[in-house]
ROVOGU-916665 format. One record per atom (N, C-alpha, C): x, z, y; residue in three letters. Coordinates in steps of 0.02 Angstrom, whole numbers, plus 50000, padded with zeros to 5 digits. Layout:
% residues N
XZYALA/...
***
This chain:
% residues 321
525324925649025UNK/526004928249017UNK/526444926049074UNK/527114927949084UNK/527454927349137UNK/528054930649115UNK/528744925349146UNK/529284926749124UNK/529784934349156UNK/529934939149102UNK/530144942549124UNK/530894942549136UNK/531334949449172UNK/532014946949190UNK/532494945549123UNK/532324949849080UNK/532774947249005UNK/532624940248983UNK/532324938449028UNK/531844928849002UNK/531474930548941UNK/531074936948914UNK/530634937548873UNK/529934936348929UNK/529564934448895UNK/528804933748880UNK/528184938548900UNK/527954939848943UNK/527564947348964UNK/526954944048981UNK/526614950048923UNK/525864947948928UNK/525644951348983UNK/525104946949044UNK/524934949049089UNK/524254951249084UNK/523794954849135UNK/523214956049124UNK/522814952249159UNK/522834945449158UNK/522414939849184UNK/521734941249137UNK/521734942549077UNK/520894942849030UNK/520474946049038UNK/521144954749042UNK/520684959149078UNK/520264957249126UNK/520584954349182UNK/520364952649241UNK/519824949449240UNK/519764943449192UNK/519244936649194UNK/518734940549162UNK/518954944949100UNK/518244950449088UNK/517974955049131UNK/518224958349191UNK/518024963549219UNK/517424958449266UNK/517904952549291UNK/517244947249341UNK/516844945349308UNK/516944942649243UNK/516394940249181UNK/515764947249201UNK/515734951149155UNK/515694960449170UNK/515174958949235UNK/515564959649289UNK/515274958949352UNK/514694955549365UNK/514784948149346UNK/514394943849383UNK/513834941949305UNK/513814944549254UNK/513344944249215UNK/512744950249226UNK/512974956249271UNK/512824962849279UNK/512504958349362UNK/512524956949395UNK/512164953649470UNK/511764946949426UNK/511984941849404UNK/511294938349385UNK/511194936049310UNK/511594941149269UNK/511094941449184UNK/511414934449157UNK/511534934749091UNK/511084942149058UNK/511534950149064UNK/511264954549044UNK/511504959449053UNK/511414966549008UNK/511864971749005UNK/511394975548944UNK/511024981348986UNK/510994980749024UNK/511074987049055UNK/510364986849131UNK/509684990249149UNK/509224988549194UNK/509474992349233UNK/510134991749285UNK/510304995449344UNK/509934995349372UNK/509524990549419UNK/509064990349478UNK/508614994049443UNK/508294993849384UNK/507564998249375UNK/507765005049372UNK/508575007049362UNK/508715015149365UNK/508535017749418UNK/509075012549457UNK/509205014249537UNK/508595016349582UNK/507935010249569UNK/507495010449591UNK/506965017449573UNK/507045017949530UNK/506645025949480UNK/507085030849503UNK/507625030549525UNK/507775037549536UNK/507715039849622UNK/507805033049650UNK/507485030849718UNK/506685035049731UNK/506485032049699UNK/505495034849689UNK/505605041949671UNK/505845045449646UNK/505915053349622UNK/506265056249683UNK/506795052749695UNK/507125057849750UNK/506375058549824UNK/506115051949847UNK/505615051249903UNK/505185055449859UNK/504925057249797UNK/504355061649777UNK/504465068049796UNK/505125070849795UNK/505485076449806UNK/505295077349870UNK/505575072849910UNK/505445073949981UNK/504695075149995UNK/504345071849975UNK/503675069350004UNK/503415078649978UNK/503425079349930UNK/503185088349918UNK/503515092549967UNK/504215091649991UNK/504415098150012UNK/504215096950079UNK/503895090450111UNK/503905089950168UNK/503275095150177UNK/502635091450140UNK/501995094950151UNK/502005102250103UNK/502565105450096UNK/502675112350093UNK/503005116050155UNK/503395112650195UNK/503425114750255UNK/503055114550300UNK/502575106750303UNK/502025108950367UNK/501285113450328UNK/501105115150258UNK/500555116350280UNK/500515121050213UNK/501155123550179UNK/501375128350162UNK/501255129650085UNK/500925124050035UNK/500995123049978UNK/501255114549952UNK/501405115049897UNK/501845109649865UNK/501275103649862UNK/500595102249854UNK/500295098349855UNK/499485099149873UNK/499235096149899UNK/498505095249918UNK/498215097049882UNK/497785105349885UNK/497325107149857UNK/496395106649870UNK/496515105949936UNK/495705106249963UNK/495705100350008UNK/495315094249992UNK/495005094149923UNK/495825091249883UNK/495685093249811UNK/496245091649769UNK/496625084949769UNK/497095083349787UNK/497335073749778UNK/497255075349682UNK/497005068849677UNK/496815070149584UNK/497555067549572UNK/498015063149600UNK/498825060749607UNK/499325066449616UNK/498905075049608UNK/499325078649608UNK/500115077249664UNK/499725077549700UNK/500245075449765UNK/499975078549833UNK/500565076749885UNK/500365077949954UNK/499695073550008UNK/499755075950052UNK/498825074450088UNK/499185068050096UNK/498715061650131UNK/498805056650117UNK/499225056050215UNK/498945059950261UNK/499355062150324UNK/500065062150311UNK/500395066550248UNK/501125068250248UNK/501225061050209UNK/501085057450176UNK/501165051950151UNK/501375045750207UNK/500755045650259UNK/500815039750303UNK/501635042450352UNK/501685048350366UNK/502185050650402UNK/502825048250363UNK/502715048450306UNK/503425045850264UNK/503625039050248UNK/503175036850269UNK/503285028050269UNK/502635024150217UNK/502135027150213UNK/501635023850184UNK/501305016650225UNK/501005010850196UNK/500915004650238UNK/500255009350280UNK/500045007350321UNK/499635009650385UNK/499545008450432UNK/499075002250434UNK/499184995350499UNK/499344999050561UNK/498975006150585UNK/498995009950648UNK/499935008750666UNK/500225010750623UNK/500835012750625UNK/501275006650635UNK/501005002350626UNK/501464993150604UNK/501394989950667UNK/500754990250689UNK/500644986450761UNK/500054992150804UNK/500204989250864UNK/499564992050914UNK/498794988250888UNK/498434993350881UNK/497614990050881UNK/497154992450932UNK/496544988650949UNK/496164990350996UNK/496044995950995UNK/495545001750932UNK/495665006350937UNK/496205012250922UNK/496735011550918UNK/497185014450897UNK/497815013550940UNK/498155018750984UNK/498755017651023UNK/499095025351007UNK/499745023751026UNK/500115031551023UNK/499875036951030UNK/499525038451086UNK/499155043751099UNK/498605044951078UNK/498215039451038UNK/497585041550989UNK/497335047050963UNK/496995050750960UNK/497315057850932UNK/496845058450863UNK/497245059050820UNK/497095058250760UNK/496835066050724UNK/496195065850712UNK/495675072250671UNK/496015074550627UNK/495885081750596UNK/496065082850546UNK/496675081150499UNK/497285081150546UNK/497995076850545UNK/498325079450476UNK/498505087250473UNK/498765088450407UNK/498205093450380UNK/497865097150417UNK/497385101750381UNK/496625102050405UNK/496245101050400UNK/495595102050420UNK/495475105050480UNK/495815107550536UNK/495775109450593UNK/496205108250629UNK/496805103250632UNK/497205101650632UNK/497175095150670UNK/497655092350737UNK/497565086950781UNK/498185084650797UNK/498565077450792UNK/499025076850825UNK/498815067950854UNK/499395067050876UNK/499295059250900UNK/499395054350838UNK/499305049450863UNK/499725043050822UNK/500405044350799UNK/500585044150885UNK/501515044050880UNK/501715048950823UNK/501395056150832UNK/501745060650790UNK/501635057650721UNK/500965057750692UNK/500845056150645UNK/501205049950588UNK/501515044150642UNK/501905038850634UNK/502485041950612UNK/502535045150653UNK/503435050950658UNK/503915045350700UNK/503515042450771UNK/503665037150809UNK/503275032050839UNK/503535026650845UNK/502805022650874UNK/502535018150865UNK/502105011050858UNK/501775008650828UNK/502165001650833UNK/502675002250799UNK/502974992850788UNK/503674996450722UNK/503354999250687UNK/503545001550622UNK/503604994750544UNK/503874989050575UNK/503744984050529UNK/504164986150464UNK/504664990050441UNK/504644993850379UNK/504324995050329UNK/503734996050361UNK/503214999050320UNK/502994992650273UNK/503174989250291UNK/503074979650252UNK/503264982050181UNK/504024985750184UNK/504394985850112UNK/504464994050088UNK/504494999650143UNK/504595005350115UNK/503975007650073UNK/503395006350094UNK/503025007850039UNK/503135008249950UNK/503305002449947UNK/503585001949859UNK/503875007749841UNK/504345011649868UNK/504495017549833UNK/504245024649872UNK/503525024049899UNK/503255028849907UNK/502625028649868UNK/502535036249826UNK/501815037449792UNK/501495043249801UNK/500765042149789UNK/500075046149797UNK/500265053349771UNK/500755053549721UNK/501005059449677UNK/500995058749612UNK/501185063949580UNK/501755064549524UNK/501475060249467UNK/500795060949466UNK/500385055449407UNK/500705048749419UNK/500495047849482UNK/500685040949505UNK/501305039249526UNK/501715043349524UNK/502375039949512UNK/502745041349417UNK/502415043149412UNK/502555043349336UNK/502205038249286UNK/501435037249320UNK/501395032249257UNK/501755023849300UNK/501975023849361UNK/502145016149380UNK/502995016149335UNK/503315021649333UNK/503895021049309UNK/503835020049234UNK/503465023849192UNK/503445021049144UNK/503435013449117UNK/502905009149186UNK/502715003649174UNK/503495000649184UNK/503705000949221UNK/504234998949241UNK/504784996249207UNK/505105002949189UNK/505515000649100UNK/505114997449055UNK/504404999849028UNK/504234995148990UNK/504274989749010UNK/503844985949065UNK/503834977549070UNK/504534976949103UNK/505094980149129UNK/505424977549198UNK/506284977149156UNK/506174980949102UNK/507034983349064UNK/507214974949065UNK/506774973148993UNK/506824965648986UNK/507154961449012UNK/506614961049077UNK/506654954849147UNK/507234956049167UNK/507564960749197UNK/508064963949203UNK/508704961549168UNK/508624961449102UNK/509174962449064UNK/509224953349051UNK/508834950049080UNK/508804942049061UNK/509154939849135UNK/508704943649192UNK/508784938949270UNK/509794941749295UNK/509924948249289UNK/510224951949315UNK/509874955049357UNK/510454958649401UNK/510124963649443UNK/510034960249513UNK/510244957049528UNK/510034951849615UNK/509414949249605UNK/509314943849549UNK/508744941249529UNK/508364946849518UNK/508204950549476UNK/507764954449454UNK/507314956949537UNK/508034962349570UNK/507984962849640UNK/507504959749678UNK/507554951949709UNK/507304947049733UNK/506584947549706UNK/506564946349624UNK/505974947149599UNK/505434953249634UNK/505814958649615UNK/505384965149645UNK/505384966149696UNK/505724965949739UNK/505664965849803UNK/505364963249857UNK/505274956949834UNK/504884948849872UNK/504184950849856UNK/504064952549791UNK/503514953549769UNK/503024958949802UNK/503484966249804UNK/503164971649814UNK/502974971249891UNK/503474966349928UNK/503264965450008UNK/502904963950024UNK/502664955449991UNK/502304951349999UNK/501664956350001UNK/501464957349924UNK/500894960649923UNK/500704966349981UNK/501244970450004UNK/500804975650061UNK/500724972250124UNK/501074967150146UNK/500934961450181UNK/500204957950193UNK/500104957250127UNK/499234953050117UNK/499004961550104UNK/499084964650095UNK/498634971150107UNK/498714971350171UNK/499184972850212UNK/499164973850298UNK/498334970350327UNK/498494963950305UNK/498094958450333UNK/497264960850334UNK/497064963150259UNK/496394962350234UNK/496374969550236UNK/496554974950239UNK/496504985450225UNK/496174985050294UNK/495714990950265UNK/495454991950338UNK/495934998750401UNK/495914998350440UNK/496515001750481UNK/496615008550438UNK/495685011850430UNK/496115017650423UNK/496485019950348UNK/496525013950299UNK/496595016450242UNK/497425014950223UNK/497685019950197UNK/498665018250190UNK/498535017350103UNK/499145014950090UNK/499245013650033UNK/500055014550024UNK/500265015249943UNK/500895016349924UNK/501035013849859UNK/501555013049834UNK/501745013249771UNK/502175007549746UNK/502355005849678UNK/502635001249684UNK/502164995349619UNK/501604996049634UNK/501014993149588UNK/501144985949603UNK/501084984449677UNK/501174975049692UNK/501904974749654UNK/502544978349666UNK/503224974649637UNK/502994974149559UNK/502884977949522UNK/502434976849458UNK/502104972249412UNK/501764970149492UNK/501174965449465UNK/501634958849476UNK/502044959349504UNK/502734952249539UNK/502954951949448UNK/502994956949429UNK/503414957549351UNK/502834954249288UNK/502264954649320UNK/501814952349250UNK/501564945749271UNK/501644942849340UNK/501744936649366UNK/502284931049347UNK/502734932649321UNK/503304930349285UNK/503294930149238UNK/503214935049185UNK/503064933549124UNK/502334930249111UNK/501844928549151UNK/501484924149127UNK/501654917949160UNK/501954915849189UNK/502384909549205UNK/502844909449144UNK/503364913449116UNK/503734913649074UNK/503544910449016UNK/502884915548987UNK/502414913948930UNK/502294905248929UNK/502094904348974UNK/501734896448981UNK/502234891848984UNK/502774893849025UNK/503184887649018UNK/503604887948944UNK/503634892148925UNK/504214893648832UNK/503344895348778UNK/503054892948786UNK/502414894248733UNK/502584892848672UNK/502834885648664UNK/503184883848595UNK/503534890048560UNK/504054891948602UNK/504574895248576UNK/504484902748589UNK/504174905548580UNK/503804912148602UNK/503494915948517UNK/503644919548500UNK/503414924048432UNK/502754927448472UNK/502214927548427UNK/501734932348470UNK/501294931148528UNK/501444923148545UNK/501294921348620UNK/500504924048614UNK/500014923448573UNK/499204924648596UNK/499284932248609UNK/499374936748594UNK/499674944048586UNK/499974945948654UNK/500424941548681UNK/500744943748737UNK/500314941748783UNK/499994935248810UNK/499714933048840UNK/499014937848878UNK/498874938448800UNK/498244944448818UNK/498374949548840UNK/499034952548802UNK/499254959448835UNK/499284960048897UNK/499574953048942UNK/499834951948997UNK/499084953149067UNK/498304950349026UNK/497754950249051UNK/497754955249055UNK/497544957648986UNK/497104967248990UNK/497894971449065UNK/498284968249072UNK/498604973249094UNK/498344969949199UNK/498344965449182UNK/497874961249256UNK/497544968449267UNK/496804968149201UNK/496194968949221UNK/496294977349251UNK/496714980949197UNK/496634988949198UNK/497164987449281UNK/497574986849297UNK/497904986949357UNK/497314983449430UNK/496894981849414UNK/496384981749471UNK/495794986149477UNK/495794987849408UNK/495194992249405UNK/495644999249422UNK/496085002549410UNK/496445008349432UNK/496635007449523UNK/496555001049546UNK/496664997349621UNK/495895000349667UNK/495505002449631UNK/494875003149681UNK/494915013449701UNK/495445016749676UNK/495325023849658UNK/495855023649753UNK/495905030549765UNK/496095030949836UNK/497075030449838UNK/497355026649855UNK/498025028249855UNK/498455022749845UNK/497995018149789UNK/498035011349748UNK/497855006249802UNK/498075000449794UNK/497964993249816UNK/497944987949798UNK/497414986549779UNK/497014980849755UNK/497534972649796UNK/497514974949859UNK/497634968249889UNK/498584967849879UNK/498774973449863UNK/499464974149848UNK/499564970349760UNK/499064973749749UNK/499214969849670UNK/499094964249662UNK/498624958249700UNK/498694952149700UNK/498964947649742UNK/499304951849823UNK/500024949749831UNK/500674948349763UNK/500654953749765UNK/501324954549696UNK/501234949549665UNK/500434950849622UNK/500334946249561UNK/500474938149577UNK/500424935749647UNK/500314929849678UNK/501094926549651UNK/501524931449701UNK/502094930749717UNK/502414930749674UNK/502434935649604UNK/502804931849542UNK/502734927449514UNK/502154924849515UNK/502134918849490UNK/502514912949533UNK/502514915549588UNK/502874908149638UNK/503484909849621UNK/503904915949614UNK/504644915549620UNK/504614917249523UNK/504274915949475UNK/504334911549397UNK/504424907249408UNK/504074903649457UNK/503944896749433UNK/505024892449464UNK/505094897349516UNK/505934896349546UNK/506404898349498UNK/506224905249462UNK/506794906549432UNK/506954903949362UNK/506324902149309UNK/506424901149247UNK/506554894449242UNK/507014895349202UNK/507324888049191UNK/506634884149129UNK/506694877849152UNK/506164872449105UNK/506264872049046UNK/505914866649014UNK/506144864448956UNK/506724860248949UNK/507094858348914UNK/507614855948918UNK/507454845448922UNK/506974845148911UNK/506704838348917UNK/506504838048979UNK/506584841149021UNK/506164838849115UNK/506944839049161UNK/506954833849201UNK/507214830549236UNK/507424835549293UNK/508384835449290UNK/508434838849331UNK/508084839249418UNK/508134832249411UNK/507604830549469UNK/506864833149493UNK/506524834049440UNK/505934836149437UNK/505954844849447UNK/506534848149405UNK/506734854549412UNK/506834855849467UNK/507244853449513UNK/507334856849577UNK/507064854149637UNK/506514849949608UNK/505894847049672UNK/505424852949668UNK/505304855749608UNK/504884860949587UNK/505214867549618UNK/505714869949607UNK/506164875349648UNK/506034873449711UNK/506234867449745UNK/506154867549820UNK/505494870349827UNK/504824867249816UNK/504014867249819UNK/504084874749824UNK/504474881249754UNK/504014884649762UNK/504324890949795UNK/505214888949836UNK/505414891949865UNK/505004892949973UNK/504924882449985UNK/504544882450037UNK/503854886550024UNK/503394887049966UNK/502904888749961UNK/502924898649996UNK/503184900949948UNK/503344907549955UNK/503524909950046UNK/503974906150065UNK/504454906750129UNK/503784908450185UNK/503384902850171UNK/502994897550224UNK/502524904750225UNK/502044904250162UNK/501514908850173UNK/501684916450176UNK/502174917150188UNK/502504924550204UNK/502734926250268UNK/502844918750313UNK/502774918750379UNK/502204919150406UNK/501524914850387UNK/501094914150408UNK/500734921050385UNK/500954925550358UNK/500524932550361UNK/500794937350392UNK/501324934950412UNK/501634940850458UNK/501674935550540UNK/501424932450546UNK/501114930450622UNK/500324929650615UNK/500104930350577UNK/499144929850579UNK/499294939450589UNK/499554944750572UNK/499734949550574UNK/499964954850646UNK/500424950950682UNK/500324950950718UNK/500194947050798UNK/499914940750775UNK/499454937650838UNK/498824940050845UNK/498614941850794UNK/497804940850788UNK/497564948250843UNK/497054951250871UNK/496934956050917UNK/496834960850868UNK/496484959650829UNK/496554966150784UNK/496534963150699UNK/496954962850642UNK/497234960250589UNK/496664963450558UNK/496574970450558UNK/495974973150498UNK/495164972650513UNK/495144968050562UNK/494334962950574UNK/494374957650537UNK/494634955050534UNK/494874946750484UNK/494454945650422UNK/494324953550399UNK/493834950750340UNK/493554956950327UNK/493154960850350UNK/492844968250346UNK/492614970750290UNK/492284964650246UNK/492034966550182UNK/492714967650114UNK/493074965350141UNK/493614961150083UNK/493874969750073UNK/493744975450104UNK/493904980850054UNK/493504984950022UNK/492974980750007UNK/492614984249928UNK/493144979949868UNK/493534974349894UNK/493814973949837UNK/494444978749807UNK/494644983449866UNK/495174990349859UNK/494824994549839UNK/494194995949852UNK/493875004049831UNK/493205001349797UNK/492695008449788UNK/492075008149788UNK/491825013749840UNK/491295011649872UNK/491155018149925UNK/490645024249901UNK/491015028049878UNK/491105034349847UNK/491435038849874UNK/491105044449901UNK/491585050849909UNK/492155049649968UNK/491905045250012UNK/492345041050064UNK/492815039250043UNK/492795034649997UNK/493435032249943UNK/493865025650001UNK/493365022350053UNK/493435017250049UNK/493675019750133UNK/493885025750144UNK/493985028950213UNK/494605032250212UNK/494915033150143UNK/495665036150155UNK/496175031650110UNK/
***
């Protein structure tokens, strides 16, 4: 209140006020009622789906890859890498692979362009670290990751806010195409937002374990949380999917659970934020060291040649696109 000129009494809107910032800053880091970032982010992924069809309806004159069929009901995996799919060619220079490379069968089966074009530019595209997450194989596959999404992500969301949550998915979904960069073999791209995902079921099994006591259902969730491991690696070996993305992610939520969830109320604030430090350096450190083993090394997708039968099975050159 505040004195007015008759010397009466005037209620001011200071509450309003302290509610609209209240409002605010429960809506950035939770709780919250409301999964803005998972809207934002889903409608993000639909609008790039949009694009990603009309593009490969302009170069090659239907809405999605018929011959041979993408089973992702989507565009060729060419109009994909052009739109920001991960694709070591495109991220750094490799021995065999430079701008002028000229890349086979580019959008159609008789069909030739370079690198550069194909990039849609030239090969120090470090983007591709994070734009991937909201690019997909097609409409299957961006429909069943959104589903997942709200299901496991509303929640998390509505507990962390939207910065946290953010951080969560974001750190996560990087990390993972990051350690995919490292171990994919050059020529295979990948998309989606399966590693930020797997960042989300990385947390809740940190979550689970540290609140077990106090948890309704914990054997139930726990398991749910596995079978959802197992079917998300086994759907990781089909062409489009990434295996090494999903146990980036999966890695990485668990390191930024183990930062964000608060303890039991019996452990030492001391002990709490020795543990925060540990698993903020932890995260920082090995996220540097894969993006300089990345690009120091002469060529990043020699490092471990076998390590992508753990992305595919070699089938039908599964383990080639």
């Amino acid at each position: 209140m505040r004195l007015g000129s008759g010397g009466n009494l005037i209620q001011t809107n200071d509450n309003d006020n302290d509610k609209k910032w209240a409002t605010i800053r429960d809506i950035l880091m939770g709780p919250t009622d409301r999964p803005w970032f998972i809207w934002l982010s889903a409608i993000t992924m639909i609008v790039i789906m949009v694009f990603e069809i009309a593009k490969h309806h302009d170069v090659l004159g239907s809405m999605i890859q018929t011959d041979p069929l993408n089973p992702m009901i989507g565009p060729t995996f060419t109009v994909l890498i052009n739109s920001g799919a991960r694709y070591t060619p495109c991220m750094r220079s490799l021995p065999d692979y430079e701008v002028t490379t000229v890349i086979n069968n580019c959008y159609s089966n008789n069909d030739t362009c370079t690198l550069e074009q194909l990039c849609g530019g030239g090969s120090n595209q470090g983007y591709r670290f994070f734009s991937p997450i909201f690019i997909h194989a097609g409409i299957i596959h961006v429909i069943i990751n959104l589903l997942i999404q709200f299901q496991v992500g509303s929640n998390i969301e509505r507990d962390l806010g939207f910065l946290r949550f953010g951080f969560l998915y974001l750190v996560s979904g990087t990390c993972g195409f990051a350690l995919s960069s490292l171990l994919s073999p050059a020529e295979r791209a990948s998309m989606g937002c399966s590693g930020a995902l797997m960042g989300l079921v990385g947390y809740l099994l940190v979550d689970t374990f540290i609140n077990w006591k106090s948890i309704r259902g914990r054997t139930r969730r726990l398991l749910s949380l596995l079978i959802s491991v197992i079917l998300t690696f086994l759907f990781g070996i089909f062409p489009g999917f990434d295996n090494f993305a999903h146990l980036g992610g999966l890695l990485t939520g668990v390191v930024i659970g183990v930062l964000l969830i608060l303890p039991v109320a019996s452990t030492s604030q001391w002990i709490t934020w020795g543990i925060r430090v540990v698993a903020l350096t932890l995260l920082v450190v090995v996220f540097v060291i894969m993006l300089y083993i990345f690009y120091s090394a002469e060529d990043p997708t020699k490092i471990c040649p076998n390590c992508k039968y753990f992305s595919c099975v070699p089938v039908s050159n599964w383990c080639d696109i």
